[in-house]
N, C-alpha and C positions, 0 to 999 in steps of 0.2 A: 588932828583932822587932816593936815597938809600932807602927813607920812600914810595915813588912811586913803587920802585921794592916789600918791605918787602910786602905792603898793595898788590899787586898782586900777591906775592909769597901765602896768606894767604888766598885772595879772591876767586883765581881760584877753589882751591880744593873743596872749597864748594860749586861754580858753580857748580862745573865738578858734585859732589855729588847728588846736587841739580838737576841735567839734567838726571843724572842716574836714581835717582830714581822717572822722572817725566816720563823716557822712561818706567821703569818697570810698572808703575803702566798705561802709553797708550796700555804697553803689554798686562798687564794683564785682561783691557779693551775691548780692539782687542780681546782676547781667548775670552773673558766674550760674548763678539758678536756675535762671531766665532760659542760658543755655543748653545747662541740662535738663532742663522740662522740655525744649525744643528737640535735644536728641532721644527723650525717653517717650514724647509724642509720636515721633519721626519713627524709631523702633517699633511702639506699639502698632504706629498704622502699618510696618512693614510686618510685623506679625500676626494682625489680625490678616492684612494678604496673603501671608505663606498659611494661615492657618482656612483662608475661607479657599486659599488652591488647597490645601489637601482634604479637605471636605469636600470639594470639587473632586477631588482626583480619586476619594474612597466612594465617592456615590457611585463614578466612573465603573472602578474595578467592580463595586457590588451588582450594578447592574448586567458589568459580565461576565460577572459568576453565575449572577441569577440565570442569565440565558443561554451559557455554558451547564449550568445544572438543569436546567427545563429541556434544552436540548438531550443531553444525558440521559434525563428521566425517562424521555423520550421514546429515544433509542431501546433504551431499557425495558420499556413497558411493549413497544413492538416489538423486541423481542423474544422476550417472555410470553407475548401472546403467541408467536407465531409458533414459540419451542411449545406452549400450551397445545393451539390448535395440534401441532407434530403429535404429541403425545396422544391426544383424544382420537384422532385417528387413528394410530396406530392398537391406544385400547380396544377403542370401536371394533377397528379390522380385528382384532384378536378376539374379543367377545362373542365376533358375531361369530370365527371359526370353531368356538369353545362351543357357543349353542347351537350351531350345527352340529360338531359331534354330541354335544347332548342329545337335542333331537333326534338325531340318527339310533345312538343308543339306548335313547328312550322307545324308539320306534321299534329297533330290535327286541327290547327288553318286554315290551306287552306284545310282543307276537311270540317269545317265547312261554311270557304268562298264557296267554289266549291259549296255546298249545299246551298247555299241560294242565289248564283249567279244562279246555275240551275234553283232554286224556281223562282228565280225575271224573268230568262230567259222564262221560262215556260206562267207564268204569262203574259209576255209581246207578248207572241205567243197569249195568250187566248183570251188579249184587244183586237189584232190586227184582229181577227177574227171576235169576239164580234163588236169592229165598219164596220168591211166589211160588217156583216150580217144588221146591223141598215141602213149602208146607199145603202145595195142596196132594204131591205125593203120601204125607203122614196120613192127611184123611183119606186118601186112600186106603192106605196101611190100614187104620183102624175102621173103616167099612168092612175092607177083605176079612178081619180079625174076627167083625161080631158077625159076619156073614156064617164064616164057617164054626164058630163058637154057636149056632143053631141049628141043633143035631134034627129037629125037624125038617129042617128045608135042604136035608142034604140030596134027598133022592130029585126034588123037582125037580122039571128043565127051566125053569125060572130062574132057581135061583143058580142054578150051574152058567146061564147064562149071564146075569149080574154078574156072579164071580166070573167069567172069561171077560166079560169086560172089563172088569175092575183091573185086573192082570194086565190087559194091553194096555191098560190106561198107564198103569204103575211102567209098564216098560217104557212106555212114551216118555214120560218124566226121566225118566232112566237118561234115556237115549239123551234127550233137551236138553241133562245138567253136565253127560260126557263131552255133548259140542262146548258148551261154555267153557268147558277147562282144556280143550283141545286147541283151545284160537289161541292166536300169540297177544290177546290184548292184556293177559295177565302172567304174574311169572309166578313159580312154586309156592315161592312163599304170600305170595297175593293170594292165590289160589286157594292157598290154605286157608287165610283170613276170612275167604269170602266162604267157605264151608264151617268153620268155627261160628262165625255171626250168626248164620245160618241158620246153625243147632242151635244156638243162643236163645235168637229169637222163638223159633217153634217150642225153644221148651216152654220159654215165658208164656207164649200164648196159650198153648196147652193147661200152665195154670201149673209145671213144675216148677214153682220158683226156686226149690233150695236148687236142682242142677242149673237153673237159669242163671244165680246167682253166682256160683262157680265158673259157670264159663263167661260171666258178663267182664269179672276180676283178673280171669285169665286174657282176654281179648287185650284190653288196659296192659296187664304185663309184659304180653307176650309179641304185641305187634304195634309200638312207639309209631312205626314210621310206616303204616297203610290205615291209620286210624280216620287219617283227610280223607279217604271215599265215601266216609259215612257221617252222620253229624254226631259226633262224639258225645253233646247233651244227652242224647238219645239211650247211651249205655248207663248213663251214671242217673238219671230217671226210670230206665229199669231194674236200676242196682234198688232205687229209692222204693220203689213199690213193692221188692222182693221183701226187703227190711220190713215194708209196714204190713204184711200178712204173716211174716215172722214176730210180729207184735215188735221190733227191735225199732224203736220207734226215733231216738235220739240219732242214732245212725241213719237213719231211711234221710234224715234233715237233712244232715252234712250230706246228705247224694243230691238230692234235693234244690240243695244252695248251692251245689257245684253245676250244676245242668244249669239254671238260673244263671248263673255268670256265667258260664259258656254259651248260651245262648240268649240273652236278655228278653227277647221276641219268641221265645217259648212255651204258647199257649198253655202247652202238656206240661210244663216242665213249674211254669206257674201251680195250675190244679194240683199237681201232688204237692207240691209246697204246703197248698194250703190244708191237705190231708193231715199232712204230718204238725203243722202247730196242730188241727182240729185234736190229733191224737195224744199233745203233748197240754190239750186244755187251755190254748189261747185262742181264744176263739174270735177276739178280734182281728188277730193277725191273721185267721186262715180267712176270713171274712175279706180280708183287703187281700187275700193271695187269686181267692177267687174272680174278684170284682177286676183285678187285674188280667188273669185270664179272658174274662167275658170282654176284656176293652180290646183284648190283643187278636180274639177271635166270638163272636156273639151266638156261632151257629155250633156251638161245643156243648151237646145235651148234659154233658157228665156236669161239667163246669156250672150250667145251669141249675141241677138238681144238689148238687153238693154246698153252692151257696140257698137255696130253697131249707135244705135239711140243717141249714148253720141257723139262718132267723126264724128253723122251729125251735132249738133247741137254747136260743136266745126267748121263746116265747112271743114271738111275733109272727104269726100268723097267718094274717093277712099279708104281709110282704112277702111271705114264705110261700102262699097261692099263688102269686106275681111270676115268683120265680118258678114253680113248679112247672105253670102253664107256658110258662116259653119253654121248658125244655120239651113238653111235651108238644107245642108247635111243631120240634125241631126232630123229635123221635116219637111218632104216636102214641109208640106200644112200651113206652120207656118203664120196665117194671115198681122200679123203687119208688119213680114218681107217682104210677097211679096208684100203689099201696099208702105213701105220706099224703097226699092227697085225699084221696079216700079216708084215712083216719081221724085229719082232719076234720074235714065233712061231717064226719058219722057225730064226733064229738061235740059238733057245733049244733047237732040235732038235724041236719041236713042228711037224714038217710039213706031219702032214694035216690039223691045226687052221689053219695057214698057208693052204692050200691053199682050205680054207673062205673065209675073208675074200679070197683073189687070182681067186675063181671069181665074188665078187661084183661087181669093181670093173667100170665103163664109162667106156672112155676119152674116149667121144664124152661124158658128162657133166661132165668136166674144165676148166672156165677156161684160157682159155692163160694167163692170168697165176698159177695155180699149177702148171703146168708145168714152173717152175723147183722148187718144193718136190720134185714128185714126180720127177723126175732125182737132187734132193737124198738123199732118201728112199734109194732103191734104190742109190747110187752107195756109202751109207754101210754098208750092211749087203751091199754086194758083190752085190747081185741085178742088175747092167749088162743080161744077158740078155734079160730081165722088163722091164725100161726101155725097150728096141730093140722088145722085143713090144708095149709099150703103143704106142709111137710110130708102130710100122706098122699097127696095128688101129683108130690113131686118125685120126677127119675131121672134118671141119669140121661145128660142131653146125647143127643144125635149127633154126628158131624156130618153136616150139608155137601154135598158135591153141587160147585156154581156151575 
């Protein structure tokens, strides 16, 4: 125990020594810490300074960027406007010089139309003339013809007198058609055109279709470029009506539908239309060809009586009266109508109403080319009798001097 106390007596103090100086040196460790938490404090707060100046110092710059670039924009956007404005004026001025000479040349441009619409206008007065004077010269012609073709009346002074006026009449015409081709409003080959048309027309009218239709073919070939002084529908609706007295009926069409396009507001040119289905047995189509014409002109007796003679031959009747009696509003003495009429009548048991319309017909007023209707007519309502009658009451017509 005594070696147990000395060895503690001798032990402890160098503990004690040894804990002393492990305290000073944890001391001295602790400050050594102490110190650099002081410098890493001391740092940080100099860095969170240098970091809140340059956050200072970049709001700095952004803000004069921002008003460097606003300014900029600025500049930018008044410029562009004003280089805008520059440009819209200068368009401006240029547009409006552009539509000045528009205008100008547009102003030139329908005062040379105007000019050459008057020229064609004119022209078309002078054919219109030109064929009135040719065909009332033919009747002429054919007065002179049956005059002196009646060996009876050659000695009168009656009729020597007719005939000397017929003669100066025929010279007059003469004289009327040399001034027209004498004036400078037409040139050779116009001139021609307007004497070809001419004879075109009188033959039509005359009722020569086949020469009519020869020269309608020829006018079309022969003269592309003076076909503008007349309405071109015009020729290709007499080509159509030559075809349907020639029975050639699928062609009369195509002339037909070519008039119709070239003139869509072609009253006339509608009605044969609707001749031509009538003749090819569509009967509703000619129905609506008709019904079209009467819209485009109402006071058209043909057009009236042609759709009258369509809802007989549909069996309707009483519409067919409707229509008959406007055409006959429109033409008193309109033969075909007071024959379909009348037969009607008769059939309906309505005789001496019949009898009325059969007292008015004149057969010497008759076309031979509806000569076949009116055979038709009477053949269908069993009046044969009435047919025989008109046929032997009928001669050959007259030509009127107006």
């Amino acid at each position: 125990m005594k070696y147990l106390y000395l060895f503690l007596f001798m032990i402890l103090p160098i503990i004690a020594i040894s804990q002393a100086q492990q305290a000073q040196s944890v001391k001295q460790q602790v400050d050594t810490i102490s110190s650099l938490n002081n410098t890493i404090l001391v740092k940080a707060d100099t860095l969170l300074d240098l970091k809140k100046e340059y956050l200072d110092n970049r709001q700095a710059y952004l803000n004069i960027f921002l008003i460097v670039a606003t300014i900029f924009v600025t500049l930018a956007g008044v410029g562009l406007t004003l280089i805008i404005n520059g440009e819209r004026k200068t368009l401006k001025a240029e547009s409006k010089k552009q539509l000045d000479e528009i205008e100008k040349t547009k102003k030139e441009f329908d005062k040379q139309i105007k000019e050459q619409l008057d020229d064609i206008e004119g022209k078309k007065k002078e054919i219109q003339r030109f064929v009135e004077k040719q065909q009332q010269k033919e009747k002429l012609e054919e007065t002179r013809k049956e005059l002196q073709s009646d060996k009876k009346n050659d000695n009168s002074s009656m009729f020597k007198e007719n005939l000397n006026k017929i003669m100066s009449d025929i010279r007059d015409y003469e004289t009327d058609t040399s001034k027209i081709s004498a004036t400078n409003i037409f040139n050779d080959c116009e001139y021609q055109f307007i004497k070809d048309w001419a004879g075109a027309f009188i033959d039509y009218c005359s009722e020569k279709y086949e020469k009519a239709k020869d020269k309608f073919q020829d006018l079309l070939k022969n003269y592309p470029n003076e076909l503008n002084y007349i309405d071109i529908s015009n020729i290709y609706r007499c080509l159509s009506v030559c075809c349907l007295v020639q029975n050639q009926v699928d062609i009369a069409l195509t002339f037909a539908e070519s008039a119709v396009s070239l003139n869509p507001n072609s009253y006339l040119a509608w009605n044969v239309k609707g001749v031509c289905f009538e003749g090819l047995g569509k009967k509703k189509e000619a129905l609506q060809c008709y019904d079209k014409s009467i819209r485009l002109n109402s006071r058209v007796d043909n057009a009236w009586y042609n759709k009258g003679a369509m809802l007989d031959k549909l069996n309707k009747q009483d519409e067919a009266i409707i229509a008959l009696d406007r055409c006959l509003e429109i033409t008193h003495n309109y033969d075909l109508a007071l024959i379909l009429k009348g037969c009607i009548l008769y059939s309906n048991d309505k005789k001496e109403n019949a009898q009325e319309y059969f007292h008015r017909i004149d057969p010497n007023r008759v076309p031979k080319k509806q000569i076949e209707e009116v055979r038709r007519i009477f053949e269908k309502y069993k009046q044969n009798e009435r047919y025989e009658e008109f046929l032997a009451t009928r001669s050959c017509p007259k030509y009127h001097i107006a």
